[in-house]
Each structure stands twice: as C-alpha cells, then as structure tokens.
C-alpha positions as CSV (number, residue, x, y, z in Angstrom):
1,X,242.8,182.5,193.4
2,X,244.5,179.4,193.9
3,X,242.8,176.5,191.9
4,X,243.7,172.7,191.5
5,X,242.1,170.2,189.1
6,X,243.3,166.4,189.8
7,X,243.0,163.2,188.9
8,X,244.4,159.7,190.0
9,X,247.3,158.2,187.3
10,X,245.3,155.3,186.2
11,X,242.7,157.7,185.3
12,X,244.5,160.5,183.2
13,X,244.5,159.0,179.7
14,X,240.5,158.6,180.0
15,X,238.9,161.4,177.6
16,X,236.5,163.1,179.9
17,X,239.4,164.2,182.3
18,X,241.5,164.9,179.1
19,X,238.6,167.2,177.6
20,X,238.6,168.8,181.1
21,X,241.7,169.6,182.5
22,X,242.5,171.0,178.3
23,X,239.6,173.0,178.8
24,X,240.6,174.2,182.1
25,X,244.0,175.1,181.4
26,X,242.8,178.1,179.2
27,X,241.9,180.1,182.5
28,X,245.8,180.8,183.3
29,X,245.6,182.3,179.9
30,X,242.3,184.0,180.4
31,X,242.4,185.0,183.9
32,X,245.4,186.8,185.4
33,X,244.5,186.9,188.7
34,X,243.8,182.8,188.4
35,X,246.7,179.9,188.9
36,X,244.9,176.8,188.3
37,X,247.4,173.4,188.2
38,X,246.9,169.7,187.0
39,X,247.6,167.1,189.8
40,X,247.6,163.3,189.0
41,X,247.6,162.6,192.5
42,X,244.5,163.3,194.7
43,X,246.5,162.0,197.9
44,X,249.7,164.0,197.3
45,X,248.4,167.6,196.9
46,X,249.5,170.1,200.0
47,X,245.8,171.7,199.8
48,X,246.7,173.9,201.7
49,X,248.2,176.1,199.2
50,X,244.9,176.7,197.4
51,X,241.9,178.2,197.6
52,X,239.8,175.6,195.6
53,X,240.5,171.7,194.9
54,X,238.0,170.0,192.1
55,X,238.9,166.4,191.5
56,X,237.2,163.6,189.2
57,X,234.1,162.0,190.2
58,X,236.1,159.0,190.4
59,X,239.2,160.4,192.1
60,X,237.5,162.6,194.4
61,X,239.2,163.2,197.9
62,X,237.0,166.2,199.2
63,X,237.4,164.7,202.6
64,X,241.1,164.8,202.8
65,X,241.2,168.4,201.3
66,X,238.7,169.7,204.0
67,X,240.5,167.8,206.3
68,X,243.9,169.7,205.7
69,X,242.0,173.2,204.3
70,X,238.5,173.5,206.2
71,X,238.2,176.8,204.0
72,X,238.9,175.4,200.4
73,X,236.4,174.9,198.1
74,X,235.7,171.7,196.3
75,X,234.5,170.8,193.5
76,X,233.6,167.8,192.1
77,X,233.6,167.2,188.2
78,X,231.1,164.7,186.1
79,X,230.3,162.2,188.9
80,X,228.7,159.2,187.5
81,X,225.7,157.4,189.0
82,X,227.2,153.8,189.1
83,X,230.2,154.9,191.7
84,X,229.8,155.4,195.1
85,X,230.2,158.9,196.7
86,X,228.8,161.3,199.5
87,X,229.5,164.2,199.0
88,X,229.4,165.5,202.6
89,X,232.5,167.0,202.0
90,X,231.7,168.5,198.6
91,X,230.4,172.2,197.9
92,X,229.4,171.6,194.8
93,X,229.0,169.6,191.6
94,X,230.0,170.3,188.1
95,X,227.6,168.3,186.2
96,X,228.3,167.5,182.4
97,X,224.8,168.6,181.1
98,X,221.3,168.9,182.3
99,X,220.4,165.5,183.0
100,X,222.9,164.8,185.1
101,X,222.7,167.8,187.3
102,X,218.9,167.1,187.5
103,X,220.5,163.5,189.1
104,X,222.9,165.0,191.4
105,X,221.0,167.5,192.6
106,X,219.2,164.5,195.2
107,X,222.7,165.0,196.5
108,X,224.5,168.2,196.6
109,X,222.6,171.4,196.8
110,X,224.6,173.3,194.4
111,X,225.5,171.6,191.0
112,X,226.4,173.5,188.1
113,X,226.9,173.0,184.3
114,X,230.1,172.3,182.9
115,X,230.8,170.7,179.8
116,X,233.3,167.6,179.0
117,X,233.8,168.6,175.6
118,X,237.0,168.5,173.0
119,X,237.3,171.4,171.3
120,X,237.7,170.1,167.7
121,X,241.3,171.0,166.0
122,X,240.9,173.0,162.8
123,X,239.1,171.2,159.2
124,X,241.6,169.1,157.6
125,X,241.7,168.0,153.8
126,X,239.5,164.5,153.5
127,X,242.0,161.6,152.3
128,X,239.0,160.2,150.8
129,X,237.2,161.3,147.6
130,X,233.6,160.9,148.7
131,X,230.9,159.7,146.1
132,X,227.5,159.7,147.9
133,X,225.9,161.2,151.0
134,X,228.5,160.8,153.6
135,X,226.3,160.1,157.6
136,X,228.9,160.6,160.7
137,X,229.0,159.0,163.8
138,X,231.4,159.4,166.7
139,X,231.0,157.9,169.9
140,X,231.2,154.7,171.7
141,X,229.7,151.2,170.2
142,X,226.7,151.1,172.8
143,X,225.2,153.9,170.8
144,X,226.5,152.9,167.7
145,X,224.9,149.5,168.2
146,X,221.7,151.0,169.7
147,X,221.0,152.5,166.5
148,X,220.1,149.1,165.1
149,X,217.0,148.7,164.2
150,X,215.2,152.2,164.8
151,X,217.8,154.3,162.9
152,X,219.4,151.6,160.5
153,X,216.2,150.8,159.0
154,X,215.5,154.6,158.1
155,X,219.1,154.5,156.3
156,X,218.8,151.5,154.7
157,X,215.2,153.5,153.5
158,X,217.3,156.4,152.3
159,X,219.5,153.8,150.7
160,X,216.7,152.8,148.2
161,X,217.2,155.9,146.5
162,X,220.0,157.7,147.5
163,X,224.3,156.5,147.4
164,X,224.7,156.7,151.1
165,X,227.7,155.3,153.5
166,X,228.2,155.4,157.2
167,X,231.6,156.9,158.4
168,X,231.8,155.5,161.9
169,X,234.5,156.8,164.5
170,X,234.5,154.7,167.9
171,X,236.8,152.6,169.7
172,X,236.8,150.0,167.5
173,X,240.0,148.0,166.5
174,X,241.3,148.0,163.1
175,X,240.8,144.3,163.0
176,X,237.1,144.7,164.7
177,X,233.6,145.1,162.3
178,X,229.9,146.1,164.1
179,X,228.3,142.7,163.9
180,X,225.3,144.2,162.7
181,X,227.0,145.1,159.5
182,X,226.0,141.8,157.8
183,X,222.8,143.2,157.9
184,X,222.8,146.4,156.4
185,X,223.0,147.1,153.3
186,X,225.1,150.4,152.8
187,X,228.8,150.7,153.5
188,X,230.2,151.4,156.5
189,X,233.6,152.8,156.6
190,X,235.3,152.5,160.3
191,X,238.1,155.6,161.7
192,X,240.2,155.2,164.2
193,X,238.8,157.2,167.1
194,X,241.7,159.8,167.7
195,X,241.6,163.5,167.7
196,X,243.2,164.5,164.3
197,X,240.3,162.2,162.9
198,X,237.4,164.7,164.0
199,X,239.2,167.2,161.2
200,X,240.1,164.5,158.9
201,X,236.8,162.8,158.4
202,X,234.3,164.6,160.8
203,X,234.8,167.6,159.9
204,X,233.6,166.3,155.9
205,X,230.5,164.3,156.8
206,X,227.1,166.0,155.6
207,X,224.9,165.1,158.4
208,X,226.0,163.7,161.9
209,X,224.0,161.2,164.0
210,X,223.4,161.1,167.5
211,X,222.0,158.2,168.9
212,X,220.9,158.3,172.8
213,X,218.8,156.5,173.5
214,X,218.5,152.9,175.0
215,X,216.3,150.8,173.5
216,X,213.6,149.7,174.6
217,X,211.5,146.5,173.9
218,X,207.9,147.1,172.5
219,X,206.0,145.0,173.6
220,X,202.3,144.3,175.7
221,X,203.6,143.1,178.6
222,X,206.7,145.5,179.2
223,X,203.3,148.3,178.6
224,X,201.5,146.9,181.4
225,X,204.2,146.5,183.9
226,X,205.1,150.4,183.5
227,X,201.4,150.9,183.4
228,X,198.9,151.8,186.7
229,X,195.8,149.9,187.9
230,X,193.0,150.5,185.3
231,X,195.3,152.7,183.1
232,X,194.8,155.6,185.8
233,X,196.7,157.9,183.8
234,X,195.2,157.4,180.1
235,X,198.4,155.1,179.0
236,X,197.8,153.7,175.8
237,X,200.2,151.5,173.2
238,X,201.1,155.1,172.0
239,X,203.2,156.8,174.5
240,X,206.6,157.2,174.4
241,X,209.1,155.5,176.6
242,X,212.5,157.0,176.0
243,X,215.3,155.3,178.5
244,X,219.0,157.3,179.0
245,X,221.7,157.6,181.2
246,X,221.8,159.8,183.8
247,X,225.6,160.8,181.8
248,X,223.5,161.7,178.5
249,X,224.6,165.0,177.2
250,X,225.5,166.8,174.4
251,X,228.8,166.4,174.1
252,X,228.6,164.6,170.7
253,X,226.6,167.5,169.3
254,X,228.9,170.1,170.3
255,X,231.6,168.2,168.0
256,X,229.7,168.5,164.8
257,X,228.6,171.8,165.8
258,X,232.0,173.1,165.9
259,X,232.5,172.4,162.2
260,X,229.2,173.6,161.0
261,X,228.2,169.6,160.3
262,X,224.1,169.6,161.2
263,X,222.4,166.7,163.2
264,X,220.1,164.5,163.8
265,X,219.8,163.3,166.9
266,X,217.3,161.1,169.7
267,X,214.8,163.5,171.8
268,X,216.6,163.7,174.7
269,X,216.6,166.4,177.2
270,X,220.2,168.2,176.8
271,X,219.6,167.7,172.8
272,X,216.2,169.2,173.2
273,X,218.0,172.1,175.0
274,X,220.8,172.7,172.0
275,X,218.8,171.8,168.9
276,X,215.9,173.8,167.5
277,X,213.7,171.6,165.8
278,X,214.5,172.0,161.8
279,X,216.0,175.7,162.8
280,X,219.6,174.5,163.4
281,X,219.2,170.6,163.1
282,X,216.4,167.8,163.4
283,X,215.2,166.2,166.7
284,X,213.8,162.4,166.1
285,X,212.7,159.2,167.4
286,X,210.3,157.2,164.9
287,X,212.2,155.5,162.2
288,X,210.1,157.4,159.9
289,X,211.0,160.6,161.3
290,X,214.5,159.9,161.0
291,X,213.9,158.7,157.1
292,X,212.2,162.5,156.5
293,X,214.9,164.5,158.3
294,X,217.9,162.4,156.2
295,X,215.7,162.4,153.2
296,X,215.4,166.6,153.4
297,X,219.2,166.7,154.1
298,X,219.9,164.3,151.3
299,X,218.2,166.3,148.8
300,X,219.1,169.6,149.5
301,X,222.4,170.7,150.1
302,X,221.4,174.2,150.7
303,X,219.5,173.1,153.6
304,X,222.9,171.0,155.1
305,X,224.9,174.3,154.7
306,X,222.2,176.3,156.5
307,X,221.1,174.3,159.6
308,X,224.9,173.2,160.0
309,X,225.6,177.3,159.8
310,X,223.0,177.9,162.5
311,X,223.9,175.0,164.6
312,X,227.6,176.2,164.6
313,X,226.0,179.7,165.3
314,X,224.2,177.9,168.7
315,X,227.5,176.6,169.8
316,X,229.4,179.5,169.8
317,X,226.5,181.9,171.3
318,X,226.4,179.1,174.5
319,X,228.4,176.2,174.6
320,X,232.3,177.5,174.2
321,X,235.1,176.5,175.9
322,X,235.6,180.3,177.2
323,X,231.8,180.7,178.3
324,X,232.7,177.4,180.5
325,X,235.4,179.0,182.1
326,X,233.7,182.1,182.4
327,X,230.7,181.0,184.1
328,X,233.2,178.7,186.1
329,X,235.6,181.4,187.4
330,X,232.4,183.6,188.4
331,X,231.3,181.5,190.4
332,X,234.1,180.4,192.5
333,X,235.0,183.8,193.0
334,X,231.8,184.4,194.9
335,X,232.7,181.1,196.9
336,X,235.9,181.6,197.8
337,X,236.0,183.8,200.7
C-alpha cells in the first residue's frame, strides 16, 4: 500500500503537520508491506502512483487526486472549522480528538480519530534548582491568558500558604511578559517553546495545567439571552456554560502524560474522556475546585507520584503513537481496494 501525506511549503514548519507527518513516518518502520512519503506540494504529486493521498486540512487537494486516481483514497487530516472545504471529494476525516469529529461528522460520513501529538524526547536534567511547588503550562497565550481570573485566583490562593511559581512554555518572545503578570502575585518563569524544552523543564514540573476553556461573562443578561421563554427548561443562575473550540483536544494532556507529570485540567469533553476524576488526575472548573485539587497535590507528594504514574499508565494503554498508526493502517487496508 502506497500512502502519501502532504502539505503545502508555507505550511510545513507549523507544529500540527510536524507532529503528524513524525508520527506517520513510523509506519515504514512498523509496517513492511506500507510505503508512506512526505510531499510539500499538494499540486505536484503524480497520485497516481498511490493508493491513498491524506493532505492538511488546509492543503487539501482531494479534488485533484480523484481527478488523476478515481480509486485512491483520501484522507483529510485535522480540518479546522474556520477554513472553507467540501469535502465532496474526501473519503474520510481524521479528526484530532472527539470534539472535533463530533464537528465534522455534519460533513463527511466517516471521520476517525487521530492524534496531533509530539511524542516528548526523553527526561532531561532541570538547569534550574527548584525551591517551591513548580505548576506547568505549555501551550499557546489564548489559554494561558484565559486562565486569568478563574484559575489565577485559585493559585494565588495556594500562594497564601504554599512557595509556588508558574513555569510557562508558549510562543512568547524572550523580550515579551503576560500582561496579567502585574497582577499576580507568584513568579512566573517563561521557556522558550521548543521541543528539547518539554524534557528540560516539562518533564520537572509537579502538576501540569490545562486550561480550555473560553471564558465566559457571568452575568444576568448574557443568562437570559441563552435562556427560553419562561425558563422552559428549569435554567437557573447555576448552570454551567462551558464555551471551546471545535479543535479542543487533548493534546496538551498527552505531553505531561508522557512524563508521568499529573493534571489538572477544564471539564471538557476529550479531557473527560482521558482523565479519571482523582484516579489518574483532577477534572475542574470552579476556582475553588481548582484551589482543592492544587492544594491535595501541593501537600502530598505521594499523591503527585501516583496519579502522574496512572495518568502515564492511561497514555500508553490508548493514546500512543503506535496505536495511531495501528488503528490508521487497519483501516485503510479495508478501504483500499
């Protein structure tokens, strides 16, 4: 089976196709019978020399592989909501966690799970002699801002009573700052986001934070608008109203999984799926429910070890690179006629 995964040059740097096409390469080593090859030009494949084509949601040319091959299979990989495509010419969709293939299945019939995950390079020593509970984040700065004020105020809790700082790895510039660090309290120490960094730093934090969610004004009037005509469905002031993208996933998990690091993260559906609530990790949304599960892991380093033991545990029993390509290569052998 003839496979080809490709992406358009302005669009090969970008760390979902990177995570991808790494991950992918392992099936030449796994599978024999399997050739798969990396293209950086959608319009210059000959598809007619394979069996299967999967391109970038943002790359995709489906169209012009059917066009040339009406008996390849295509695939397209972590489509995102905001760009434009039709998928008439697609025969499936490899969505990046549950939420999105609950999105994309209003458009393809056949979507399956595949995730755009780094697999983390081995624990490094820590340059830095840590003195107090050490919280990780990794991500971009929309979620590291929209931790301000739900989650921030249940640190700056902890704070009171326990030497905590923030180790923050994101895009951020060596010359940049989060603006809302004037406000806190507790030190924040920024990394450069870069891949020997997950086993430099990541890799030594105690607990790992995974903001999801977008936040979402409390207030009367916002209540009433979501609301029905005389409260037909029992709303009340109570209720949760919990916003993400259509590209949550738990991609972010999976990293602190890897080194044995346990988490707290927002209630969203793909977190819900990995984490079992104070089993392997904690699942939160209240600032005070955040404040208990730091609090627990703060005091009780037996409890880090173990959850982080058991969320590592979780990762390898589902969420490996190898089961990916397994469960990938299974498939497109009973496609590929």
């Amino acid at each position: 089976m003839n496979i080809v995964f490709t992406c358009g040059r302005s669009r090969e740097k970008a760390p979902s196709f990177q995570f991808l096409a790494d991950n992918l390469e392992e099936v030449n080593e796994s599978y024999p019978d399997v050739s798969l090859g990396i293209h950086n030009d959608p319009l210059g494949v000959d598809y007619t020399a394979y069996d299967v084509a999967l391109f970038m949601g943002y790359d995709e040319q489906t169209g012009l592989a059917k066009k040339q091959n009406p008996k390849i299979v295509t695939g397209v990989f972590d489509p995102r909501a905001g760009r434009s495509i039709s998928f008439s010419s697609t025969d499936f969709i490899a969505a990046n966690d549950i939420e999105s293939k609950d999105y994309f299945s209003q458009f393809c019939e056949t979507v399956i799970t595949y995730y755009a995950q780094p697999t983390v390079p081995p624990k490094q020593p820590c340059p830095i002699t840590k003195d107090a509970f050490i919280i990780g984040y990794h991500g971009n700065t929309i979620h590291l801002d929209a931790m301000y004020p739900r989650i921030t105020d249940a640190l700056e809790k902890l704070h009171r009573d326990t030497p905590i700082e923030l180790w923050s790895m994101s895009p951020l510039k060596k010359t940049e700052r989060w603006d809302r660090e004037k406000d806190l309290s507790f030190p924040v120490r920024h990394i450069q986001y870069g891949e020997e960094n997950y086993a430099r730093y990541i890799a030594h934090v105690d607990v790992g934070l995974v903001p999801q969610l977008m936040p979402v004004t409390q207030n009367s009037l916002l209540r009433y608008v979501f609301g029905t005509f005389r409260k037909r469905y029992n709303e009340s002031a109570n209720d949760y109203i919990l916003r993400f993208k259509e590209t949550t996933n738990r991609g972010r998990h999976l990293v602190f999984a890897q080194y044995g690091v346990p988490v707290i993260s927002d209630m969203t559906p793909s977190a819900c799926d990995f984490i079992r609530n104070e089993e392997n990790s904690f699942l939160a949304h209240h600032t005070e429910a955040w404040y208990y599960a730091l609090r627990a892991l703060a005091n009780d380093s037996d409890l880090c070890q173990k959850l982080g033991e058991q969320l590592r545990a979780t990762y390898n029993a589902t969420a490996t690179r190898a089961q990916d390509n397994e469960k990938l290569v299974q498939f497109l052998r009973k496609k590929v006629v």
